[in-house]
MISEMAR-175385 format. One record per residue (C-alpha): residue number from 1; residue in one letter; x, y, z. Coordinates in steps of 0.25 Angstrom, whole numbers. Example, Ala and Ser with C-alpha at 12.3 -4.5 7.8 and 13.67 -1.06 7.14 Angstrom:
<atoms>
<resi=1	resn=A	px=49	py=-18	pz=31>
<resi=2	resn=S	px=55	py=-4	pz=29>
</atoms>
This chain:
<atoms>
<resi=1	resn=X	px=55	py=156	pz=87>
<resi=2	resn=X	px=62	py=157	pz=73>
<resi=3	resn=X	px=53	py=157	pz=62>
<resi=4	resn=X	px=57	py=150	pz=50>
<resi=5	resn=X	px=60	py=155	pz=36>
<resi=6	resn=X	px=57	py=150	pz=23>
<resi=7	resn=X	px=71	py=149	pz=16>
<resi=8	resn=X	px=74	py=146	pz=1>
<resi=9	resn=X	px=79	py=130	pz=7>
<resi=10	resn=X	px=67	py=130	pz=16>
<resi=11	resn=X	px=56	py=132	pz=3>
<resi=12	resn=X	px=67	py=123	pz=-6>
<resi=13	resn=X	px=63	py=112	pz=5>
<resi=14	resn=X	px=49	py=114	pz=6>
<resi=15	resn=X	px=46	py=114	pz=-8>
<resi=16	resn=X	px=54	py=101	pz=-11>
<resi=17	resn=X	px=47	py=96	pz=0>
<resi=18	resn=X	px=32	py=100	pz=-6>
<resi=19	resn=X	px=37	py=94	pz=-19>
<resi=20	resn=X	px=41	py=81	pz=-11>
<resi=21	resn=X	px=27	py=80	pz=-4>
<resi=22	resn=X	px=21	py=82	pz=-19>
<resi=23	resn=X	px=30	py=71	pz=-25>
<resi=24	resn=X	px=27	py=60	pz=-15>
<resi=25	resn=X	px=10	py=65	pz=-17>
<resi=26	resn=X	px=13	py=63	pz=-30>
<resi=27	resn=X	px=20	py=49	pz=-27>
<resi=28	resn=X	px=9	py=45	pz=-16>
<resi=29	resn=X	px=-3	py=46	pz=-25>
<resi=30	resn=X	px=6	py=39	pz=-38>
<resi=31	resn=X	px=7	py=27	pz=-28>
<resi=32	resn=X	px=-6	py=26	pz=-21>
<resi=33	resn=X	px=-12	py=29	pz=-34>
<resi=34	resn=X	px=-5	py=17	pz=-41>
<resi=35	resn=X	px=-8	py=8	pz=-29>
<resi=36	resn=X	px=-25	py=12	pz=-30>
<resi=37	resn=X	px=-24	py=10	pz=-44>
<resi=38	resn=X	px=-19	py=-6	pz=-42>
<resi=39	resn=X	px=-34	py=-13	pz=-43>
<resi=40	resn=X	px=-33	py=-5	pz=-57>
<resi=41	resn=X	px=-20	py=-14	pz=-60>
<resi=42	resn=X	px=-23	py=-27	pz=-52>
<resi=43	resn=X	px=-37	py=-27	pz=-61>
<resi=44	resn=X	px=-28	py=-29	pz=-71>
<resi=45	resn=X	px=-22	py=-42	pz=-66>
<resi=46	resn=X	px=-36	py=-48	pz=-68>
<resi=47	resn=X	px=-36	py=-63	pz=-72>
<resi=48	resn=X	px=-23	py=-65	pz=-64>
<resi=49	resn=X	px=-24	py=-70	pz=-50>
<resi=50	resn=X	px=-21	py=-61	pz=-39>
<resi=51	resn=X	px=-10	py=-70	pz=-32>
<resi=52	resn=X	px=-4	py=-72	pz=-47>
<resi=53	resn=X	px=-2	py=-56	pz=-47>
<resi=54	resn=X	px=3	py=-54	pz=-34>
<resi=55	resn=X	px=14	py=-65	pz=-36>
<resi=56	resn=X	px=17	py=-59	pz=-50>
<resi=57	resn=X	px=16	py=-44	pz=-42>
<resi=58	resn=X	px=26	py=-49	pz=-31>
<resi=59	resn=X	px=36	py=-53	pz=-42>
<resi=60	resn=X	px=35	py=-42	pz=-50>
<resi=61	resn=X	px=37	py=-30	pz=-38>
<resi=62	resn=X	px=50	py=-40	pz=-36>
<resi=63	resn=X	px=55	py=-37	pz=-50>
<resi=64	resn=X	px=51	py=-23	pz=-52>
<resi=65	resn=X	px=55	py=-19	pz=-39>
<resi=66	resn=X	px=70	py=-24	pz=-41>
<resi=67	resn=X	px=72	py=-15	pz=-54>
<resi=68	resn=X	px=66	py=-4	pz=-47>
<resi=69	resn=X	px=74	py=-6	pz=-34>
<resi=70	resn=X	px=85	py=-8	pz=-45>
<resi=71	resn=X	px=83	py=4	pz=-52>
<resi=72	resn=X	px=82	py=13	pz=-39>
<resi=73	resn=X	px=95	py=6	pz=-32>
<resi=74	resn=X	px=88	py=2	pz=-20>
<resi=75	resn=X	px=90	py=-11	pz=-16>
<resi=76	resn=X	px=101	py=-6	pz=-3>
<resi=77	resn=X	px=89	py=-8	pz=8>
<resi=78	resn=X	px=83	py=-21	pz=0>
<resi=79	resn=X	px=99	py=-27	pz=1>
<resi=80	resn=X	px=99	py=-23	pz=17>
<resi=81	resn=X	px=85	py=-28	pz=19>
<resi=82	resn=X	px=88	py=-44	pz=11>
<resi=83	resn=X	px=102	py=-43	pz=19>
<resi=84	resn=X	px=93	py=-45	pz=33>
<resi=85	resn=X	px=83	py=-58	pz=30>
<resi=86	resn=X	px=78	py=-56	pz=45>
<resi=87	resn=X	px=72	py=-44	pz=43>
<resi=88	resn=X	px=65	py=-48	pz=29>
<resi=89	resn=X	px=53	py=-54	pz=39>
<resi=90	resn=X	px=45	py=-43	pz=38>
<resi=91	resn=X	px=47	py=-40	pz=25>
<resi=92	resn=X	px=42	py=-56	pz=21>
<resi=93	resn=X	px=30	py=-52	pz=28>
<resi=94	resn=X	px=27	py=-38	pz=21>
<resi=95	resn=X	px=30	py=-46	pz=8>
<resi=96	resn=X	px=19	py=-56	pz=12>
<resi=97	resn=X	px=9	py=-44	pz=17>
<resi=98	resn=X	px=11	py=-38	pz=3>
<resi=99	resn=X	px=9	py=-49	pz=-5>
<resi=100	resn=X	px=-5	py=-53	pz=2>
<resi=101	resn=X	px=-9	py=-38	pz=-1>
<resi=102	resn=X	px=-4	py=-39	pz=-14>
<resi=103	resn=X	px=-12	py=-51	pz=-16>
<resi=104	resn=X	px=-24	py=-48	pz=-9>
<resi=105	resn=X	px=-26	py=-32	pz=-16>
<resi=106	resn=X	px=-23	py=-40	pz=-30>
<resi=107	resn=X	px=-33	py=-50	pz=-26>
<resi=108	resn=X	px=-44	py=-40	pz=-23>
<resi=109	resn=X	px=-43	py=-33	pz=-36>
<resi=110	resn=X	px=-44	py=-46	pz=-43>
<resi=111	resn=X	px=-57	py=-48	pz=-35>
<resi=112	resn=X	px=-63	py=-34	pz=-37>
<resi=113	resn=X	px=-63	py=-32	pz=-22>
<resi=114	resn=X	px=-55	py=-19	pz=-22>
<resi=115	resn=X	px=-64	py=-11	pz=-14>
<resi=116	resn=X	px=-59	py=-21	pz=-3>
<resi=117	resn=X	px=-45	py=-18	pz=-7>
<resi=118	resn=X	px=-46	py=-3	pz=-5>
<resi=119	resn=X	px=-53	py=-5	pz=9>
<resi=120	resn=X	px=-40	py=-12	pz=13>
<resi=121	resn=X	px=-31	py=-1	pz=10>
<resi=122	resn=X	px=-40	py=11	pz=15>
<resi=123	resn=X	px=-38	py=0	pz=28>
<resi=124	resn=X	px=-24	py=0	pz=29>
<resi=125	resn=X	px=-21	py=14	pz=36>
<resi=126	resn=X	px=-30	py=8	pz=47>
<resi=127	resn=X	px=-24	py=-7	pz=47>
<resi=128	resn=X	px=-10	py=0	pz=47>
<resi=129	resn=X	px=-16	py=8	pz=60>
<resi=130	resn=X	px=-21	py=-7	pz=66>
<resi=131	resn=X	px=-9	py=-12	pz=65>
<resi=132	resn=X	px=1	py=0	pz=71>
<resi=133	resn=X	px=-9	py=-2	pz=82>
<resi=134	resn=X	px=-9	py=-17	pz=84>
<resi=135	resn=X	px=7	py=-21	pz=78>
<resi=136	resn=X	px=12	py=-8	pz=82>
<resi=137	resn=X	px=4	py=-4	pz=94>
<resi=138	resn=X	px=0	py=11	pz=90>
<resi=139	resn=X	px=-6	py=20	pz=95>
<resi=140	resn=X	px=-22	py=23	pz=88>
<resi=141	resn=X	px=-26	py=35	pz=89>
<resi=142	resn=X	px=-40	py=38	pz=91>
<resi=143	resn=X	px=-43	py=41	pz=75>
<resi=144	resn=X	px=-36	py=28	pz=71>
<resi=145	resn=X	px=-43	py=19	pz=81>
<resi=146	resn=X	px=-55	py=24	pz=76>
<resi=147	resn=X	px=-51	py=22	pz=62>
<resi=148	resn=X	px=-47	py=9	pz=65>
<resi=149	resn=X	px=-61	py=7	pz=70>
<resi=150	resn=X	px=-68	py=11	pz=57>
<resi=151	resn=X	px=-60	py=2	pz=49>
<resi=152	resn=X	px=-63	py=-9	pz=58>
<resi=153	resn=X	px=-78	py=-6	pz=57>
<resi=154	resn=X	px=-77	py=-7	pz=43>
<resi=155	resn=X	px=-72	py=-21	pz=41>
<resi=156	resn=X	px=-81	py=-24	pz=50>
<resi=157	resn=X	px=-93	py=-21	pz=42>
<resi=158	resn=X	px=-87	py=-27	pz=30>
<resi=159	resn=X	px=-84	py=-40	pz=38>
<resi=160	resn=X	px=-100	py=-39	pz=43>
<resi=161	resn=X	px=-106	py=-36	pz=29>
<resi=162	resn=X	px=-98	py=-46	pz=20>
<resi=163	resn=X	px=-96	py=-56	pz=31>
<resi=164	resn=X	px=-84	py=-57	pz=28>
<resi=165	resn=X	px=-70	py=-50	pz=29>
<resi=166	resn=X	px=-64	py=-39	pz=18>
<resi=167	resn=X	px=-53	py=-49	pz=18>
<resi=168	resn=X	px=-46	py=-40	pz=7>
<resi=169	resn=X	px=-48	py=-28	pz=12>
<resi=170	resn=X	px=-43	py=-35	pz=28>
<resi=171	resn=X	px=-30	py=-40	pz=20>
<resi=172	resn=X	px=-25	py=-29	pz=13>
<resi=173	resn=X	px=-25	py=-20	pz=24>
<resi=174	resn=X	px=-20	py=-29	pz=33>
<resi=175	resn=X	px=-11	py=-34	pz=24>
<resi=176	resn=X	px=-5	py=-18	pz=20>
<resi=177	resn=X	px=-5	py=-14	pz=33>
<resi=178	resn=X	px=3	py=-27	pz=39>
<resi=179	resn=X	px=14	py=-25	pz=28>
<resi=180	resn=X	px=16	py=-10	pz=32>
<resi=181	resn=X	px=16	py=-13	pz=45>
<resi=182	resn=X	px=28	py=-23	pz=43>
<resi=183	resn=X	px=34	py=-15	pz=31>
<resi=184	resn=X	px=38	py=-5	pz=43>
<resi=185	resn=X	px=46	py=-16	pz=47>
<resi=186	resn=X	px=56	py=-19	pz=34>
<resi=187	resn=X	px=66	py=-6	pz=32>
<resi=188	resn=X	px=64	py=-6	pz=17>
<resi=189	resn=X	px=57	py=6	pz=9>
<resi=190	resn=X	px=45	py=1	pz=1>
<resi=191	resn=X	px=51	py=-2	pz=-10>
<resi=192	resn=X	px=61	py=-11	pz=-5>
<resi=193	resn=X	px=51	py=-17	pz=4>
<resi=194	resn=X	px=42	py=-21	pz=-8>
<resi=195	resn=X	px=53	py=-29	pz=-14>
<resi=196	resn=X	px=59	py=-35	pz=-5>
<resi=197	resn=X	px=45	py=-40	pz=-1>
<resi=198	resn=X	px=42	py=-44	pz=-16>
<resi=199	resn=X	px=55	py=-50	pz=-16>
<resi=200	resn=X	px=52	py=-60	pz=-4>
<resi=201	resn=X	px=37	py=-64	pz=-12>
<resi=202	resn=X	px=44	py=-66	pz=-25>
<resi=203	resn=X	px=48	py=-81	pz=-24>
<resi=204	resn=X	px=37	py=-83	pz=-22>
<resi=205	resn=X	px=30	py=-78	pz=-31>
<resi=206	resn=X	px=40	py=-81	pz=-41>
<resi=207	resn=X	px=38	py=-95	pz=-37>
<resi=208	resn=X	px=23	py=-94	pz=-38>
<resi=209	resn=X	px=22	py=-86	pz=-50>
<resi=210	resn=X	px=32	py=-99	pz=-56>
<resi=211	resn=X	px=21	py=-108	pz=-51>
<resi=212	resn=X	px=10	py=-103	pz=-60>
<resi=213	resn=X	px=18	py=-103	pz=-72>
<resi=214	resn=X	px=20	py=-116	pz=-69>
<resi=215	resn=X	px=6	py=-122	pz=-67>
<resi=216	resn=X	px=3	py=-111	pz=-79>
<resi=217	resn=X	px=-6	py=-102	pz=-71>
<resi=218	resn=X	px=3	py=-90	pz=-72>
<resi=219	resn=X	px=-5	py=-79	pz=-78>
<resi=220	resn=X	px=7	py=-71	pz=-83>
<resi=221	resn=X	px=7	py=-72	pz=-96>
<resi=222	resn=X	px=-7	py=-71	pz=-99>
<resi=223	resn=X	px=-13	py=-60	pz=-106>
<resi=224	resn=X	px=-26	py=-51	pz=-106>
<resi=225	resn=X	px=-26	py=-51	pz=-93>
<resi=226	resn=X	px=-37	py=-40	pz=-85>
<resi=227	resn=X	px=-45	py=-30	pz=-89>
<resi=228	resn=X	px=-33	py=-24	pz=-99>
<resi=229	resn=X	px=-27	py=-37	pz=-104>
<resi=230	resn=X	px=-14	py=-35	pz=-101>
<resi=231	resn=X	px=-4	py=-46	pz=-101>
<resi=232	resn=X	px=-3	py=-51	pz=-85>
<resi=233	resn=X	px=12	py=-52	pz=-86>
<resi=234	resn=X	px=11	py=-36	pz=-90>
<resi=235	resn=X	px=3	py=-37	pz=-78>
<resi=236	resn=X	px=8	py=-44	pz=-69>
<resi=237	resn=X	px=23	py=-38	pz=-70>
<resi=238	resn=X	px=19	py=-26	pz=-69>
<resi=239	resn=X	px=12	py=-26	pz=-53>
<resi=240	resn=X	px=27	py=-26	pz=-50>
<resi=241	resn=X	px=29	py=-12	pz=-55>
<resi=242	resn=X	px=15	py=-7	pz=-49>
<resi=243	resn=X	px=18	py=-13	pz=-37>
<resi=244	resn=X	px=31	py=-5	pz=-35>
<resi=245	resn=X	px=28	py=8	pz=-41>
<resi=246	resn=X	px=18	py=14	pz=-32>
<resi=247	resn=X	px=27	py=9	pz=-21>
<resi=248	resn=X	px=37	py=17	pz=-26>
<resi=249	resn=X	px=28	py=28	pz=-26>
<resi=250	resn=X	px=24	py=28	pz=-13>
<resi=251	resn=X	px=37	py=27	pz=-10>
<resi=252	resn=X	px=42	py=40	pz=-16>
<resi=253	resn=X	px=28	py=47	pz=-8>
<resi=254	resn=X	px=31	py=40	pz=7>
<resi=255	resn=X	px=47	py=48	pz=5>
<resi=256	resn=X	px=40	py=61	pz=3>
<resi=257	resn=X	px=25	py=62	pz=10>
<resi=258	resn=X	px=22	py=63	pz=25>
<resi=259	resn=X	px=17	py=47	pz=28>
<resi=260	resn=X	px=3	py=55	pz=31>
<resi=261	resn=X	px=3	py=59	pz=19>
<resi=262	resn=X	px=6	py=46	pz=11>
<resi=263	resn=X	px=-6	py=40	pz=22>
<resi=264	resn=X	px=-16	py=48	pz=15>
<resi=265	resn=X	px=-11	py=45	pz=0>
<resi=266	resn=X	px=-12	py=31	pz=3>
<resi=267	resn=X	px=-27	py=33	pz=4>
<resi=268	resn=X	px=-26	py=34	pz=-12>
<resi=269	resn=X	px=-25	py=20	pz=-13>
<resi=270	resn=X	px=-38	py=14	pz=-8>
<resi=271	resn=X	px=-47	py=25	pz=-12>
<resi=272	resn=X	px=-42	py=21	pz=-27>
<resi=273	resn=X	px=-44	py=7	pz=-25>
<resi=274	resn=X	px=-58	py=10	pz=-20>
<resi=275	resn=X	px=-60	py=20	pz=-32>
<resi=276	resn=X	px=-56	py=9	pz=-42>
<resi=277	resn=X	px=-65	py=-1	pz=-35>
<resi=278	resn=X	px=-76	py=6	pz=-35>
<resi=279	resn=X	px=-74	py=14	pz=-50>
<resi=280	resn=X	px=-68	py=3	pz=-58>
<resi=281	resn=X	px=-69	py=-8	pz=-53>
<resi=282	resn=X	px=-84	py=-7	pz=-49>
<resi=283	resn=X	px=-84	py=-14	pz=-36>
<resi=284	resn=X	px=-96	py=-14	pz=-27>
<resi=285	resn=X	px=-94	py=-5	pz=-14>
<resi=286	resn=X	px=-103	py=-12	pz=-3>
<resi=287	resn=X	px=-109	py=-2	pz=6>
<resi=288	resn=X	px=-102	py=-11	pz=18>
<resi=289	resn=X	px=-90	py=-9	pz=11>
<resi=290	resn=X	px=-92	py=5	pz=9>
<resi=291	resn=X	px=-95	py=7	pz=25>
<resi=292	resn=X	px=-82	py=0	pz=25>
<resi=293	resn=X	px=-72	py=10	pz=18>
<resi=294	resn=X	px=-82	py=22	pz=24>
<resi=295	resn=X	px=-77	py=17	pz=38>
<resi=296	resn=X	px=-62	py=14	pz=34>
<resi=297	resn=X	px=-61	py=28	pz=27>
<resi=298	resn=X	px=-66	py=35	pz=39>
<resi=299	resn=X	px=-56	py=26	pz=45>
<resi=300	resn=X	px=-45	py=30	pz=37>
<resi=301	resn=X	px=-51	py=44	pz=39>
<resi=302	resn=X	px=-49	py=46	pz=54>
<resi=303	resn=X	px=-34	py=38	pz=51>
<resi=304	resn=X	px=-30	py=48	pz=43>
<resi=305	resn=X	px=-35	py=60	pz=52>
<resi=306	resn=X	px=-24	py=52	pz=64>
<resi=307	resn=X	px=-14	py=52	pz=55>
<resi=308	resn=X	px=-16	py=67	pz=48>
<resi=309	resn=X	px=-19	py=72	pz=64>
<resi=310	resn=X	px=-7	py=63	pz=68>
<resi=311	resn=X	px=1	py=69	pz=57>
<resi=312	resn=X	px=-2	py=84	pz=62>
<resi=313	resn=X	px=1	py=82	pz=76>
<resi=314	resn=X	px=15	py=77	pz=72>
<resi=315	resn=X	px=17	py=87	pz=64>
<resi=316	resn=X	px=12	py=98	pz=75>
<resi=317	resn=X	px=23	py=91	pz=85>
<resi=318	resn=X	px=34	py=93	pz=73>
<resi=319	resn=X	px=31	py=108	pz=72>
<resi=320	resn=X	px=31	py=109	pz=86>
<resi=321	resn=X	px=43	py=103	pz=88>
<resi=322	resn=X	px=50	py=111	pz=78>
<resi=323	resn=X	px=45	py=123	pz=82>
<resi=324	resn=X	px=49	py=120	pz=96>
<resi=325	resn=X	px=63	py=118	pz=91>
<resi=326	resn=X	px=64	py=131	pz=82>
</atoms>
């Protein structure tokens, strides 16, 4: 069996590719950092009702995301996926899956429940694993079933202690976790996706937007609005450019990292939210509550132990494989 050498190419390649994997870390924390940091910026929409800021946010992304996609060239794949209206189907539902989460995160800012808010995306991994298992028919293995299991408990004893159920936290994980399950289905990277689906919501919220001007209710001219008094048109304007940016960041980390990898980046996100929640905008942490993220960490625990365990074995076969072929 021949052994191989290093050559001058070989460390060229493996350096470029070490400084590649330290570009899209680099990329990965700017946009999961960003997306943890957004009770911080909603907070600041205080005194303008949620549904107001998630129609100005849809119209916005719209606008910012054609001068972008202008400014990079890239609207080839967006001509190609317009030119075929059939297959727009499940790209309306996306659209409409995205808005509600859109709608509801903003809404649970507004009504300081975003320890609620950071349960639901710590819960995604494990919705995204219930529904491969009931939509797709996978496979669970025996970590994942029991991970499911915890999570399940979880809600549970939420349900049990406030009689009722963490309709916020039950939404946004369910609502994420459907749009990435369809989103598979529409061949359009995320940037393009984003706007062709706030392109579909725009009408409408142009229409609606057009409505409160007309019965005077529009809030976008007024000033000193939350805690920093900023005008809401400044405000408002500008959820278009922080709802693209982290998304191009991702973007930029998804090309160069292993998807195992981006899995445990994505962890950044709630653990900030929660941070935040509990550090400055002092929100009470129930001891139900805490039982209730105690048992979906351990959840996401044994998750992430499948898929690390899951990653090695598939990397054992590759090696083997190659070894075999030497």
């Amino acid at each position: 069996m021949s052994q191989a050498q290093s050559t001058p190419e070989s460390d060229e390649a493996a350096a470029l590719a070490r400084r590649e994997g330290l570009k899209g870390v680099g990329y990965g924390l700017t946009a999961y950092a960003m997306w943890g940091c957004f009770p911080l910026y909603f907070a600041l929409f205080s005194g303008i009702p949620a549904w107001e800021v998630l129609l100005h946010r849809i119209l916005w992304s719209c606008v910012f995301l054609i001068l972008l996609i202008s400014l990079l060239k890239r609207w080839s794949p967006i001509r190609s996926a317009l030119s075929r209206p059939r297959q727009l189907w499940p790209g309306l539902a996306c659209a409409l899956l995205i808005a509600a989460n859109w709608g509801i995160y903003i809404f649970a800012v507004e009504q300081h429940e975003v320890l609620q808010a950071s349960l639901g995306y710590f819960l995604t991994p494990l919705v995204n694993v219930a529904l491969g298992m009931l939509v797709l028919k996978e496979r669970l293995t025996r970590l994942q079933g029991v991970a499911l299991g915890l999570a399940a408990l979880g809600l549970s004893l939420q349900f049990l202690n406030l009689s009722e159920l963490p309709w916020i936290t039950l939404s946004l994980a369910l609502s994420f976790g459907t749009y990435g399950l369809l989103r598979k289905r529409v061949a359009l990277d995320g940037l393009s996706g984003l706007f062709v689906e706030t392109l579909m919501l725009a009408p409408l919220a142009l229409l609606l937007i057009a409505g409160l001007w007309q019965t005077g209710e529009s809030r976008f001219l007024a000033t000193g609005i939350g805690p920093l008094e900023l005008p809401a048109s400044v405000l408002l304007m500008s959820s278009g450019i922080l709802t693209a940016l982290p998304l191009l960041a991702f973007a930029g980390a998804a090309r160069r990292l292993r998807l195992a990898t981006v899995g445990f980046l994505m962890y950044i996100n709630p653990s900030m939210q929660f941070a935040i929640a509990l550090l400055v905008f002092h929100e009470t942490l129930q001891p139900s509550m805490l039982l209730t993220f105690v048992l979906i960490w351990s959840g996401l625990a044994l998750y992430s132990t499948s898929t690390l365990l899951a990653h090695r074995a598939e990397s054992r076969s590759r090696r083997a494989l190659k070894g075999g072929t030497s």
